[in-house]
N, C-alpha and C positions, 0 to 999 in steps of 0.2 A: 500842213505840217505832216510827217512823214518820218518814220520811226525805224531805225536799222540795228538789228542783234547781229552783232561781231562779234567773234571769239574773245576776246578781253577788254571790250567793250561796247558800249551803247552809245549811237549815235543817233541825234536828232535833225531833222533836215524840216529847211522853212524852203518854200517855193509861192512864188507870187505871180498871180495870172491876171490875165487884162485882154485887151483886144489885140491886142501887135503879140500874143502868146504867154509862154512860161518864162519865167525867169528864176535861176536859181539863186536864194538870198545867202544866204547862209548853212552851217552845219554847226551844231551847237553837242559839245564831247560829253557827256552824264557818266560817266564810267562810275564819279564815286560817290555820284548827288543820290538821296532818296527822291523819287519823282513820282509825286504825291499833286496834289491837284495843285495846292500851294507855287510850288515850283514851276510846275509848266505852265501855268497859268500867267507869273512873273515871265518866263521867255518870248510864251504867244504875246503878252504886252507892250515886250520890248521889241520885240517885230514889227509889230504894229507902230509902236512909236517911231520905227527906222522908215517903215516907210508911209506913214500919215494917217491918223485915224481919220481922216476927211479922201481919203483914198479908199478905202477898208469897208467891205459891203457884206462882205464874208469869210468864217474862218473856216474850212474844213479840216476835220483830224482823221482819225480812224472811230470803231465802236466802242472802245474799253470805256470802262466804266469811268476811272478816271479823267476822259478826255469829255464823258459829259458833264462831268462835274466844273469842269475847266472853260467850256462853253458858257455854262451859267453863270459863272463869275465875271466871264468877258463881256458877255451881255450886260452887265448890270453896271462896268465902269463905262460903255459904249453902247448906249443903246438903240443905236444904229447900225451895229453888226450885228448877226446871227451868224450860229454855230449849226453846222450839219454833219454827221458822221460821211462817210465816204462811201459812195455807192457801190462801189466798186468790195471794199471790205465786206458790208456788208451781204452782199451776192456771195462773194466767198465763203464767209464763216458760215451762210444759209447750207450750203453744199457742203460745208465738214460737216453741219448737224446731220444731214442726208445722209453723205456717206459712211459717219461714223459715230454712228450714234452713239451716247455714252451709255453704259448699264449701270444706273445708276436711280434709289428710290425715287426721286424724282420725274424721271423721265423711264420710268417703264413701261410705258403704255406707247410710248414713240422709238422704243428701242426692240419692244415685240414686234413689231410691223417691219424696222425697218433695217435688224442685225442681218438679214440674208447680203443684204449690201455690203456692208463689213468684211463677212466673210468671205464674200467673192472678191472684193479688193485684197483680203490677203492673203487669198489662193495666188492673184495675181502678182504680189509681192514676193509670195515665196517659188513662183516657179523660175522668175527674175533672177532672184539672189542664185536658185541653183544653179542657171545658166552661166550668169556675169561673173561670179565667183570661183570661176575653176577654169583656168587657160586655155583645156582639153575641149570641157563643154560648150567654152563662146567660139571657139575654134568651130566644131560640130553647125553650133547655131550658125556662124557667119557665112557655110559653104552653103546653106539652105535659104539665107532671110538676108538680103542685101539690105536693109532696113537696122537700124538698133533699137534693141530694146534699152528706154528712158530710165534713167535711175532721178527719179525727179524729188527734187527739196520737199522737203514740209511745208518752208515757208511759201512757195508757189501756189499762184490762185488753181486752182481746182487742180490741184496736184494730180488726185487717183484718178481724175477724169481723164488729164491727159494719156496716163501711164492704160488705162483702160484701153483708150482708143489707139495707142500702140499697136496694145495685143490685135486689136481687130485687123488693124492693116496688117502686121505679118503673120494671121491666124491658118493661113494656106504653109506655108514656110512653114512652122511651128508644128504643124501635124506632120509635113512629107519629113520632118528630123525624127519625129519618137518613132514611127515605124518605120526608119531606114535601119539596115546591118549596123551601120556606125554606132549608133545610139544604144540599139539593144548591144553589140559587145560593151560598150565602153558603161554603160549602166551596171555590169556586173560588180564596179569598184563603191557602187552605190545603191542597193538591190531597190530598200524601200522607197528613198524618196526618187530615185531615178521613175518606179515607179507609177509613184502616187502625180509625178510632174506629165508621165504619158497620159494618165488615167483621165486629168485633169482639162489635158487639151483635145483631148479627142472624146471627150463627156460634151457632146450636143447642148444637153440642158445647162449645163453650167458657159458656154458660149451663147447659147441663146439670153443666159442672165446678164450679162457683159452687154448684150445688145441692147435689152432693156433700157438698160441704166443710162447709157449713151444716147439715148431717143428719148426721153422724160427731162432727160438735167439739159439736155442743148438747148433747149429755150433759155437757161439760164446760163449757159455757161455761155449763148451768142450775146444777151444783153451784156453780159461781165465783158466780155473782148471788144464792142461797141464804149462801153464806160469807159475804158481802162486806155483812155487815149490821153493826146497832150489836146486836142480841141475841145471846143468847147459842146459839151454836151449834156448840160444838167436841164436846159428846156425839153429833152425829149423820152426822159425818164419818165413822168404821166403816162402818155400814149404806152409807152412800149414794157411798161409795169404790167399794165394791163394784157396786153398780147402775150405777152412771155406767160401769165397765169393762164391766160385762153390755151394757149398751147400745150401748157403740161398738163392739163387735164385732160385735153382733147389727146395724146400718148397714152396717158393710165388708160380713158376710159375706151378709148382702140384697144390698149392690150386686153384690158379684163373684160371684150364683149358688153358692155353697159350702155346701156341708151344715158342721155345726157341730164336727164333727171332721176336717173338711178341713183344712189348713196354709194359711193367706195370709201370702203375706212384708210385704205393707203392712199388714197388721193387727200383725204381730209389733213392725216399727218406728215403726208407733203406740205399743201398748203400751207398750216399753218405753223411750219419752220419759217418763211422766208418773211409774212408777216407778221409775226411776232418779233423777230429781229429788225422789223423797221419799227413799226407801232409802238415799241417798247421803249424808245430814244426819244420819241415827244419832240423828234425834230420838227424844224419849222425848214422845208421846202421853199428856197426863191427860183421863180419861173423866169427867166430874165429872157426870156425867147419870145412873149409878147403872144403867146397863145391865146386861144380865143377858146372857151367850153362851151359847147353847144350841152351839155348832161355832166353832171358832178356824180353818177352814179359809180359807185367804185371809189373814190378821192378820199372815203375815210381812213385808206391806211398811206395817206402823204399828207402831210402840209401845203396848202397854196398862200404864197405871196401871190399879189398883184401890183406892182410896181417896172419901171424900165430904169434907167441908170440917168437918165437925165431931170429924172422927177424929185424934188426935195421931201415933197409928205409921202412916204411909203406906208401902206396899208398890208397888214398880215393877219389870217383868220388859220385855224389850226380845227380841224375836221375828227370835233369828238362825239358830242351828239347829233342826231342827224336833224333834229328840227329845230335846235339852236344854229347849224351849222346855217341852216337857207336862209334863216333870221339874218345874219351876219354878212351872206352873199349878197342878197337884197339889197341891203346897209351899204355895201360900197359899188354896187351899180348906179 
């Protein structure tokens, strides 16, 4: 299930996957429904019943909160389906908490660490707008940057990542414009921010901070573009969970000089944006790729099923304590 904000309305999209691919079922119009768990839950139902609950192994939706409330309810009239958030969402929203962290009481110990992001993203926003926003200036920009600078959605996965890596490809271009003649006359119609937009791209340190962020998040932003496909890929989330966290610590702990058992408090509240946003959902994880674990160490922030599609008794263990959890691995070896 798959959820689309339109300007005067709200649309819901059902998709059903299988071996032979995707198939798209329906689009269901909510423009003037309240969609409350009640309701979508009635939809996902009647999807289900369109296409066979003896068909039906799994529902995926996004993270809202509503849609796990919605999973719980499906489970209990079918409880041979599980519900899982979307990995693919979930990788995202991890990267809005990164990139933009709220300030907010709750989260002030994760917004101390982690607003320099913020504000380098909307250094990068506003030298954008100065550029694209004035016929003159993108004129200017396009004799230097064969390249465009992205004006990219909200709704898009890792939106300020892409518009970062932008800047980086045309970061040569972008400096030979503010110190060209062109730029300094035509700056005179805009003294400060004309400016504060040279200062910005030919400030070393705030380019090297753009680097940064682009080297620590591509672990997660290469799992999100592997997920974010129409095959089938939900057997190799385990493995590459794990790598993708090897990875961005192994970036933090290069940049900040740390040996690997040193402490960094920005690598800690990195970390624990992206499992928290799993761990939190209490999903239950189907491995339907028939993997084989030599070590379950790490597995307590997914769910493993053990099951294949042609098996009637499916067995499901959910990785909360860790000496209940071996108790339980045991149990179905």
């Amino acid at each position: 299930m798959d959820g689309q904000m339109h300007k005067d309305n709200r649309l819901i999209n059902f998709m059903v996957v299988s071996e032979g691919g995707v198939v798209f079922l329906k689009t269901i119009n909510c423009e003037k429904e309240y969609k409350d768990k009640f309701y979508v839950t009635t939809l996902i139902k009647d999807a289900i019943s369109e296409v066979g609950a003896q068909n039906v192994v799994q529902v995926i939706t996004d993270n809202a909160s509503v849609c796990k409330a919605v999973g719980s309810l499906v489970e209990t009239q079918h409880p041979h389906i599980f519900w899982t958030p979307c990995v693919v969402h979930t990788l995202n929203l991890a990267l809005k908490n990164i990139c933009a962290a709220k300030n907010i009481e709750a989260n002030e110990v994760t917004y101390d660490v982690l607003c320099w992001i913020n504000n380098v993203g909307d250094d990068a926003t506003f030298i954008r707008n100065f550029i694209m926003n004035h016929s003159m200036r993108l004129a200017i920009f396009n004799s230097f940057v064969p390249l465009k600078l992205l004006t990219v959605a909200d709704t898009r996965f890792a939106s300020m990542i892409v518009m970062l890596k932008r800047f980086k490809l045309t970061k040569r271009g972008l400096q030979n414009m503010v110190i060209g003649d062109e730029w300094s006359t035509y700056g005179e119609y805009d003294v400060s921010k004309a400016y504060l937009v040279k200062k910005k791209i030919l400030d070393d340190l705030w380019c090297d901070k753009v680097d940064y962020i682009l080297t620590f998040t591509e672990p997660i932003c290469d799992m999100l573009r592997i997920m974010d496909t129409d095959k089938p890929t939900l057997h190799l989330v385990y493995e590459m969970w794990d790598e993708m966290i090897r990875k961005v610590k192994s970036s933090i702990y290069m940049h900040e000089g740390k040996k690997r058992d040193d402490r960094s408090i920005f690598y800690k509240v990195v970390y624990d944006i992206p499992i928290d946003r799993w761990t939190k959902r209490e999903n239950k994880m189907w491995d339907i790729g028939g993997d084989i674990f030599d070590s379950f160490d790490g597995v307590r922030i997914l769910g493993v099923a053990s099951l294949s599609l042609d098996e009637s008794d499916m067995e499901m263990v959910i990785f909360a304590h860790e000496e209940e959890d071996m108790e339980h691995v045991n149990a179905m070896n």
